[in-house]
N, C-alpha and C positions, 0 to 999 in steps of 0.2 A: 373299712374295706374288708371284704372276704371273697375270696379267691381260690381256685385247686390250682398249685402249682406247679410245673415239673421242672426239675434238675438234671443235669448229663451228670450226675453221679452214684454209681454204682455199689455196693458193696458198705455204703456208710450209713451209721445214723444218724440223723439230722439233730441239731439243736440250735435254741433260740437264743440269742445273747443281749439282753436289753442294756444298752449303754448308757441309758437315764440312771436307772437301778443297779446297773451290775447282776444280776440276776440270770441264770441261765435255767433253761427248759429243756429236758429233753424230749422232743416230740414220741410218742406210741402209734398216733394216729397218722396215718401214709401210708404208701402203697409202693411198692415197687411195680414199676411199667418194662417196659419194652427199653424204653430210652432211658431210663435212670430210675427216678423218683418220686413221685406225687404227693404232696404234703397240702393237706388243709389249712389255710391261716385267715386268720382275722384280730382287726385290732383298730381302733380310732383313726378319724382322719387325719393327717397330718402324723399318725405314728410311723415307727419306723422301727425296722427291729436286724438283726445281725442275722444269716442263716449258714452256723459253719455246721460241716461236715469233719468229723475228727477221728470218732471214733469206728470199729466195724462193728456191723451188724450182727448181734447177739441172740435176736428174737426176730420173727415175723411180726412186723406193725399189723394191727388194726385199723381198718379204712372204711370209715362213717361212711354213710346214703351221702350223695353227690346233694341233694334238697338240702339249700340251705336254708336255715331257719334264726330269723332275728332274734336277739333278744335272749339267746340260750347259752349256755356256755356248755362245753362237756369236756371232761379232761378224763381220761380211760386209760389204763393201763395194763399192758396183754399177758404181764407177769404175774404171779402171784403177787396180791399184795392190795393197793386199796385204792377206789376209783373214789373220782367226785364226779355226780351227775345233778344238773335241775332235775325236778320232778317232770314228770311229763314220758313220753314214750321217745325209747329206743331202740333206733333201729341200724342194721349194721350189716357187715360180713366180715370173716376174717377164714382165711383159709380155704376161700370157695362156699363157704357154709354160713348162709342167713342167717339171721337171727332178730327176734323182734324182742320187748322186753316192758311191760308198763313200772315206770322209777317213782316211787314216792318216798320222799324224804321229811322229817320234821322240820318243823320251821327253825331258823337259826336262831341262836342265843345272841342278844343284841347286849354289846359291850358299852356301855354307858360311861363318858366322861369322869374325872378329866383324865388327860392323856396328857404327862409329863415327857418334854422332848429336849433331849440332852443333844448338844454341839457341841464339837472342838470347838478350845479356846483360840479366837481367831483374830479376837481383836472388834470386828465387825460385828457379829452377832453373839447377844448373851449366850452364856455356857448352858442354860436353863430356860425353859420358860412352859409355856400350859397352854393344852387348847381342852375349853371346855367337851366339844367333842373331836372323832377324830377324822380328822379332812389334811388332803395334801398341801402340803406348803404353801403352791400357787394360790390357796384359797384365803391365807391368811391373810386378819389385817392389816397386820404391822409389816412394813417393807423391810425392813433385816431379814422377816422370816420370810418374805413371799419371793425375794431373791435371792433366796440361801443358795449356795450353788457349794455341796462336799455331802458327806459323811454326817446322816443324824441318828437316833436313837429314839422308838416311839415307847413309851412306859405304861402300862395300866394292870394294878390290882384286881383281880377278881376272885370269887369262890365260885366252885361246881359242886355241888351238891351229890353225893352217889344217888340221892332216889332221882335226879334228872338223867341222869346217863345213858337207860334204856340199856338192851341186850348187846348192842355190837355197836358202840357209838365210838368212834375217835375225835379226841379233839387235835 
């Protein structure tokens, strides 16, 4: 589903609270309107996600083009500090003032198996076990793993190389 949504609330920053994960977001991207709020969201069918309001507002959000586009993700941030964009163009406003932008990025470094996954000791599920590569739980074949329901741990060794790194790259 992807949606522009508005809040009767004023004066807060928005954040996303995933109860599957635990995981919280804090949105950049929204708009303050007339009546409160306007926050961009999108996420799978049958997702569902938490939308609290806690903290106040620090910064002016950035508020992407209303054109929604499949298939893209963008996560931007209006602070100093570091965006994650797909390649491809964007475009925006932030402050009354346009702006367009063509984003190309290198292709990602692909993390190659296995991927060691550590559980509390629980009784039910081994404290250990491996997936050749790495896919969520739901995807496993062993039903211990594919109805784990707590707290796991994903593990994987890798080397980065300094001549891959390029001029500005984060990992």
């Amino acid at each position: 589903m992807t949606a522009f949504l508005t809040f009767r609330v004023k004066g807060m920053r928005p954040e996303l609270w995933d109860a599957e994960t635990g995981s919280i977001t804090h949105l950049t991207a929204y708009q303050t309107v007339t009546d409160g709020i306007e926050i961009p969201l999108s996420f799978p069918g049958f997702g569902s996600v938490f939308i609290i309001f806690r903290s106040p507002l620090s910064i002016a959000g950035l508020m992407l083009g209303k054109e929604i586009v499949k298939n893209k993700t963008i996560l931007l941030q209006t602070t100093q500090g570091v965006g994650i964009v797909n390649s491809g163009p964007l475009t925006g406003s932030k402050e009354g003032k346009k702006f367009s932008q063509q984003i190309e990025l290198p292709q990602p470094i692909v993390l190659n198996g296995p991927w060691i996954l550590r559980l509390p000791k629980n009784g039910y599920a081994p404290p250990r076990d491996t997936f050749l590569t790495l896919m969520p739980l739901n995807h496993a074949s062993k039903d211990r793993l594919k109805y784990f329901s707590g707290t796991l741990a994903y593990h994987h060794d890798f080397s980065f190389a300094k001549t891959e790194s390029g001029k500005d790259m984060r990992i």
